[in-house]
FIZARO-307725 format. One record per atom (N, C-alpha, C): x, y, z. Coordinates in steps of 0.1 Angstrom, whole numbers, plus 5000, padded with zeros to 4 digits. Layout:
N
XYZ...
END
This chain:
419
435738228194435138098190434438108177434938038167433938058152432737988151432237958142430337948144430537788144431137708139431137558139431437528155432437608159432437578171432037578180431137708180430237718190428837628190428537608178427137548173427437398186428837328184429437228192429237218203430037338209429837378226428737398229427537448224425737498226425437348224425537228219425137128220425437058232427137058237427536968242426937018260426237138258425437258270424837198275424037178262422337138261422436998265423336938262423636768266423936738279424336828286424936838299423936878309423036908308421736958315421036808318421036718307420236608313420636468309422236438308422836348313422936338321423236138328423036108339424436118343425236078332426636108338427236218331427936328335428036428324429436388323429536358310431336328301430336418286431136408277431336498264430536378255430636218258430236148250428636138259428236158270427036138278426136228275426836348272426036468265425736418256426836378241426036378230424536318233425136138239423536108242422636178241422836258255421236338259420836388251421736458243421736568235420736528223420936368218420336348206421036338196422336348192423136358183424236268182424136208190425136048188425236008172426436028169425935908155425835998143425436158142425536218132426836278131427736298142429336348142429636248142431336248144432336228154432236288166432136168174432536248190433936338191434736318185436036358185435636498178434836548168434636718170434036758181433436678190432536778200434136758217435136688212435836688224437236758219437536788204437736878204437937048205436737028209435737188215436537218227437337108233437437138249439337098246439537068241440737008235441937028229441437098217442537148209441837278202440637298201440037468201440437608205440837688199441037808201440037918203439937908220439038028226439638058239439438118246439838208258438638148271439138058279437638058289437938198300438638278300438638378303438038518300438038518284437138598280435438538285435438428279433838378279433638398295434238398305434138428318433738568314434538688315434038808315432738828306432538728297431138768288430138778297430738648305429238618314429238708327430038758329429638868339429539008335429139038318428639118311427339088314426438958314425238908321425138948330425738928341425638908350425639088353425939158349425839318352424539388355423339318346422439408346421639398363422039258366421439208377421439288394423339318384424139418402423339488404422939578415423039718422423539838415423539968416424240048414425340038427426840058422427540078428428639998433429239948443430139838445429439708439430639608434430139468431431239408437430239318446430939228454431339098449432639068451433138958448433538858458433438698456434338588468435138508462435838468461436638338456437538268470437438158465438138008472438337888463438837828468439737688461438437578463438037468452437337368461438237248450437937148459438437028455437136938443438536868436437336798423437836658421437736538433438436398434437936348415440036288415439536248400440636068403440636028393441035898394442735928386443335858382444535838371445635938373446835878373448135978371448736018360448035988350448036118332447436208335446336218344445636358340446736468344446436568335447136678338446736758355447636798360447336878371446936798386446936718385446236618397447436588406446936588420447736598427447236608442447636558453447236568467446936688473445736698475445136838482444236808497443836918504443536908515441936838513441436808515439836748513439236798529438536878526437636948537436336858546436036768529434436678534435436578543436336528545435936398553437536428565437636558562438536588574438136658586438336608594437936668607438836778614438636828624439336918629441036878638440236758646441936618647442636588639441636518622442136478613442236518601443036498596443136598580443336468570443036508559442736398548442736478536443836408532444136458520443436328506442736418492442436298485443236388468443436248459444136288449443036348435443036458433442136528422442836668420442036768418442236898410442036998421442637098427442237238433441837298426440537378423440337508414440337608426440637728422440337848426439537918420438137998427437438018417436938158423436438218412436138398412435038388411434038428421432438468419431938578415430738658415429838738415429138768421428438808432427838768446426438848444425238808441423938888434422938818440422138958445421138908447419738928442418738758441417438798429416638858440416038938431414338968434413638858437413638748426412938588428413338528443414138558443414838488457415238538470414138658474414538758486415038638496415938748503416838708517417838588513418438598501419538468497420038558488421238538488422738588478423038428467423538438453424238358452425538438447426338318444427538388437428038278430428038378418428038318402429238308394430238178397431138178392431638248373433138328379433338418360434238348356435638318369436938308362437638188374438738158370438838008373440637998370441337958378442537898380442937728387443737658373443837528384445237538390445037478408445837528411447037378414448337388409448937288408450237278422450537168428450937188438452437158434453337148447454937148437455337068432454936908434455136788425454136778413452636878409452536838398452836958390453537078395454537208385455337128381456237078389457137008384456836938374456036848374455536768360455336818354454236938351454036978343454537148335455637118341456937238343456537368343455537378352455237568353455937578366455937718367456137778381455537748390455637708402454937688412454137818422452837848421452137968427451337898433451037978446450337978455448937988453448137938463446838008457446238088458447038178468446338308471446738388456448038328452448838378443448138408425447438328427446638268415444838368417444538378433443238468435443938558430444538648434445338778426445138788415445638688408445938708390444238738389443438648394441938648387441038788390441338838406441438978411442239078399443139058396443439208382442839148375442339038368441739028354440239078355439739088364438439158362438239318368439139278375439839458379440039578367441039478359441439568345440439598333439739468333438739468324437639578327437739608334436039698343437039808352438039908344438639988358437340088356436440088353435540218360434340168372434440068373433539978382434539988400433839978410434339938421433839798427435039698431435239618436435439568453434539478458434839448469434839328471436039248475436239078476435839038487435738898494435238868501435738708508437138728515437138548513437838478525438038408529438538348541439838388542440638308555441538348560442738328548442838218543443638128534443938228521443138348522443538448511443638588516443838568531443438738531444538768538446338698538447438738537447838858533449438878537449738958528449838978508449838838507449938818489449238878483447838868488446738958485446339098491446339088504446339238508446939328506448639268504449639388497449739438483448939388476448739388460447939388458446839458463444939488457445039558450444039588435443839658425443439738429443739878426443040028431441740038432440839958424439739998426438839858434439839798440439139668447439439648462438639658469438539618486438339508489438739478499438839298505438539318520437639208522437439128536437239008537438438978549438738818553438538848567439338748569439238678585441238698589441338698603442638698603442738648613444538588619444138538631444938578647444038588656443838648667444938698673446538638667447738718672448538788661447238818650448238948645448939048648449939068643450439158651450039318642449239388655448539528648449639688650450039748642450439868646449439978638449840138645449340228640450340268628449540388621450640428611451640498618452640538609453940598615453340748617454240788624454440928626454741078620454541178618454841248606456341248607457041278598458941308599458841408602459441448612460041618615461241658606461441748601462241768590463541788595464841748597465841738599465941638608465141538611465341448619466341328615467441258623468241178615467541018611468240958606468140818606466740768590466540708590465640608582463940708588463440698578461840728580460940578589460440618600459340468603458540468593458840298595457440208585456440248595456040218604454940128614455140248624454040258630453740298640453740268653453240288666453040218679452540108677453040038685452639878688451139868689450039828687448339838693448139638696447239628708446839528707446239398694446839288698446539218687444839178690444039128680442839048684442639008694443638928696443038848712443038928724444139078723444339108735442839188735442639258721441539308720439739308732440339178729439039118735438739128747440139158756440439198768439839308774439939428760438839508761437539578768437039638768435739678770435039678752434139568753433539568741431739608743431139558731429639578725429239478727427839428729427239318724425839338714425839298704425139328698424639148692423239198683422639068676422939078665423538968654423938968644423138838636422138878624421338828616422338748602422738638606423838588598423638458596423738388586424138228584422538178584421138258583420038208585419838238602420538288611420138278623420538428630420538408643420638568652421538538662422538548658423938538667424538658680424238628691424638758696425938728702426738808701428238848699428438958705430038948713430639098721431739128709431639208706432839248697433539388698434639418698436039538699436439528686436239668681436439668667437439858672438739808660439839928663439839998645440940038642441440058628443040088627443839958627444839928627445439888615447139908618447939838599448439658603448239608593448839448598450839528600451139408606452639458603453739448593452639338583453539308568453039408560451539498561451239548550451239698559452339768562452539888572451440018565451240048554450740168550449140148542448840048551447040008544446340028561445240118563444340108570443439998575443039958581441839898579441839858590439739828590438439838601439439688608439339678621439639528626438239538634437539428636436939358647436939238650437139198665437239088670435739068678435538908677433838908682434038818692433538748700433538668705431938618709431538478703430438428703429738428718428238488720427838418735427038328734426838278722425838158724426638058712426137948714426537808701427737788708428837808708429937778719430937788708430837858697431837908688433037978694434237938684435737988691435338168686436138238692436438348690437038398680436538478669437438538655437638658652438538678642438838808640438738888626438138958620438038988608438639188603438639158592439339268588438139338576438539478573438039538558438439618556439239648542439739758542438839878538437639898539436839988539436840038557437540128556437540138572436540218579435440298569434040328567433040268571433340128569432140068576432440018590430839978589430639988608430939848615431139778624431739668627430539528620429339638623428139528621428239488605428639588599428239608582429339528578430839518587431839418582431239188584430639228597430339078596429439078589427939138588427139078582427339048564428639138559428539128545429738998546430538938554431338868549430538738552429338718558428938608561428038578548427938668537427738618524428638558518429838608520430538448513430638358512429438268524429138128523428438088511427738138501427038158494427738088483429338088480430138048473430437888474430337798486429937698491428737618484427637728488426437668483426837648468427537698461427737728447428637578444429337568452430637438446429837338451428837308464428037208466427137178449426537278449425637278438425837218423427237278421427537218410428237098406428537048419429136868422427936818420426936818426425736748431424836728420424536878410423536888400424136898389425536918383425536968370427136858367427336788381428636668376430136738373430536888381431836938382432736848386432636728391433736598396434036538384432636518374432936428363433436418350433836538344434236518334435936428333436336348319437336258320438236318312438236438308439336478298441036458307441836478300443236418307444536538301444136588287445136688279445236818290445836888287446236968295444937088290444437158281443737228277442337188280441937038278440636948280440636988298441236958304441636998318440837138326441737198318441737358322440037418317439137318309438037408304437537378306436937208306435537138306435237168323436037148333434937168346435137318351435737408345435337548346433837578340434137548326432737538319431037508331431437378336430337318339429737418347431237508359430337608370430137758360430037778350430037888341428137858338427937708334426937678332426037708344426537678356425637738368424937828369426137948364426038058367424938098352424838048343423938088334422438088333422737918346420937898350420337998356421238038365420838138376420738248371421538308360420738438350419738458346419438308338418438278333416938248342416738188350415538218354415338318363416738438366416338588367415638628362415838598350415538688335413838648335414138508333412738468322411838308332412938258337412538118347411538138357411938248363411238298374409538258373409238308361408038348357407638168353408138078352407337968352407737868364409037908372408537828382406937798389406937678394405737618403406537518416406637568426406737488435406037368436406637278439405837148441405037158451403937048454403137108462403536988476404637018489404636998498403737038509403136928517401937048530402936968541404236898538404836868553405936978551406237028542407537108539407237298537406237358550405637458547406137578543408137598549408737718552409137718541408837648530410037648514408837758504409637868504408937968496410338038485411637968485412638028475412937898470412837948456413837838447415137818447415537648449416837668451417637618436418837638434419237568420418737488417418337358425418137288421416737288416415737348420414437408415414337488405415837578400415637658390416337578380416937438383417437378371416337238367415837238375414337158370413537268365413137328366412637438357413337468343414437508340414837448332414637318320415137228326414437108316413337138313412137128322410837148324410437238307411137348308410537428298411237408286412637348285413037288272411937158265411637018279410636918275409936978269409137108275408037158270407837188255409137228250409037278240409237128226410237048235410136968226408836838223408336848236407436758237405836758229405836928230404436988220404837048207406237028200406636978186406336858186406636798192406136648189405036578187404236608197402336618199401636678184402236808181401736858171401936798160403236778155403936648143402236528143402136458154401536348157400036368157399636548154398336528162397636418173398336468184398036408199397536508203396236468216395936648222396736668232397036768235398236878243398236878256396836778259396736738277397436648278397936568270399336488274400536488280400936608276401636688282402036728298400936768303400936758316401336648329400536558320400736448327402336368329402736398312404336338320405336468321405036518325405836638332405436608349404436598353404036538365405036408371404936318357405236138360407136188364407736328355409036298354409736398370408136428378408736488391409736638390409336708378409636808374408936948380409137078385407837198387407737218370406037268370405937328362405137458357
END
């Protein structure tokens, strides 16, 4: 990205933080700069500009590095829905809508599937909460809009993969561990994991499980076995003699019987891995089954880390709600693919950022009916934000004016801001 351009995109950032509607021309508003361009350079930026949102993804999880742990970095990705209006936009097309489908009923609405690749980190500022900080990003097109728009048609497990080697390759001295629902933890993906990347999903209850094969006796006739003995699937599992243990997950204390083996699926014959089946004794939850191919860990270490992948949730809530990922109007094929990747990139920037430096000026509001809120949530770390941009612009302004500086306070107060 060359310097005119970026100067553009750093504006149209900073515009996007405190429009009410976030589009390219809503930023300029905010932004202050209406009127000295063309809007057409700053939609450009998203448009017909030559930059990689793939690389700028990996930058930011060059950020995002100092934050990790020593040692594995956990990753989650999933698909969320982005309802858009018009049949020009590129890529739009009927997908499953989760908010207003029930378990009877399914409801499909017409907008964008992204697939998206997180970062899963946890702050100091924020004990006992993970987030996960979107890097890399696929839109995923269904067969009537490939067709239109004449690519191949892939899946979307098909597409988590591609985004799985791009950070794989970029970082082979690093180790990887994914994290994602059922809907990706197939063969597509399990049979094609990057060497240095481990996965845990969910699977379901009538897999079919074998052991590995047998050694060859040397002169024995016929074909070598794939698969080994038949072993019970999940559900027979359960049939079992199992554990009950308490499991500290989802904010609560779940206690659960679970049978945990170390069996091969029967598509993917020559991969290991940890299986447990649980079965809920309280909340009146169905029974499930999960996998890891770290066959090392212990049954309890497989659920309690995959129940951070809700965390990724919190992430696509967050950025519909606070930062307008439903709203941008671009329609071109390139305008498409950037501007609402961009927006959850911007997420993920807040959330570096008052690691770094925010932390230190948050102020909780002062609730006495709301006593248990002692962590900031995005939305507290992105009023904070403004908060200390106002700040800066507000006491340039004071000073220009000689006004005294206790002014200040006060409408920071008025605009319901922490400070």
């Amino acid at each position: 990205m060359r310097t005119p351009c970026f100067g553009s995109f750093v504006t149209v950032l900073t515009g996007w933080l405190f429009a009410p509607r976030r589009t390219i021309t809503g930023a300029l508003v905010a932004a202050g700069v209406a009127g000295q361009r063309h809007h057409a350079a700053f939609h450009r930026v998203f448009a017909t500009a030559r930059w990689s949102l793939d690389e700028m993804g990996l930058i930011v999880f060059g950020l995002i590095a100092p934050l990790l742990p020593p040692g594995t970095v956990k990753l989650t990705f999933d698909d969320t829905l982005a309802r858009k209006r018009g049949k020009k936009v590129f890529g739009v097309g009927m997908h499953h809508d989760p908010l207003l489908s029930t378990r009877k009923h399914k409801v499909t609405s017409w907008g964008h599937s992204w697939v998206v690749l997180s970062v899963v980190v946890a702050l100091p500022s924020c004990p006992g909460r993970v987030f996960s900080l979107p890097i890399l990003f696929r839109l995923y097109l269904n067969k009537d809009a490939s067709v239109r728009a004449r690519r191949t048609y892939k899946k979307r497990s098909e597409l988590a993969l591609q985004l799985l080697d791009r950070v794989c390759a970029a970082h082979p001295e690093r180790r990887f561990h994914a994290f994602a629902d059922s809907a990706y933890g197939g063969e597509t993906v399990l049979g094609y994991l990057p060497t240095n990347c481990d996965l845990t999903s969910r699977m379901t209850l009538s897999t079919r499980l074998h052991a590995l094969p047998p050694v060859r006796v040397p002169g024995t006739n016929g074909r070598p076995r794939k698969r080994g003995a038949r072993l019970p699937s999940p559900e027979q599992m359960l049939k079992q003699r199992g554990r009950r243990v308490t499991l500290a997950i989802y904010g609560r204390h779940d206690r659960v019987r679970l049978v945990e083996t170390v069996a091969c699926r029967y598509r993917v014959p020559g991969r290991l891995l940890k299986i447990v089946a649980i079965e809920p004794l309280v909340g009146g939850r169905p029974v499930q089954a999960f996998y890891s191919t770290e066959i090392d860990q212990t049954a309890e270490e497989v659920l309690t880390e995959y129940a951070g992948r809700w965390s990724i949730e919190e992430t696509f809530q967050a950025g519909k709600t606070h930062l307008g990922f439903e709203e941008p109007q671009g329609w071109s094929r390139k305008a498409v693919l950037r501007t609402a990747p961009v927006v959850m990139l911007l997420y993920s920037l807040i959330v570096i950022w008052f690691a770094r430096a925010g932390y230190t000026l948050y102020r909780p509001l002062v609730r006495p009916w709301y006593p248990t809120k002692t962590r900031a949530s995005f939305a507290d770390m992105l009023m904070t934000l403004k908060c200390a941009c106002l700040r800066e612009e507000v006491s340039a302004r004071l000073a220009k004016a000689r006004l005294p500086e206790n002014l200040l306070e006060p409408l920071l107060r008025g605009l319901q801001v922490p400070m």
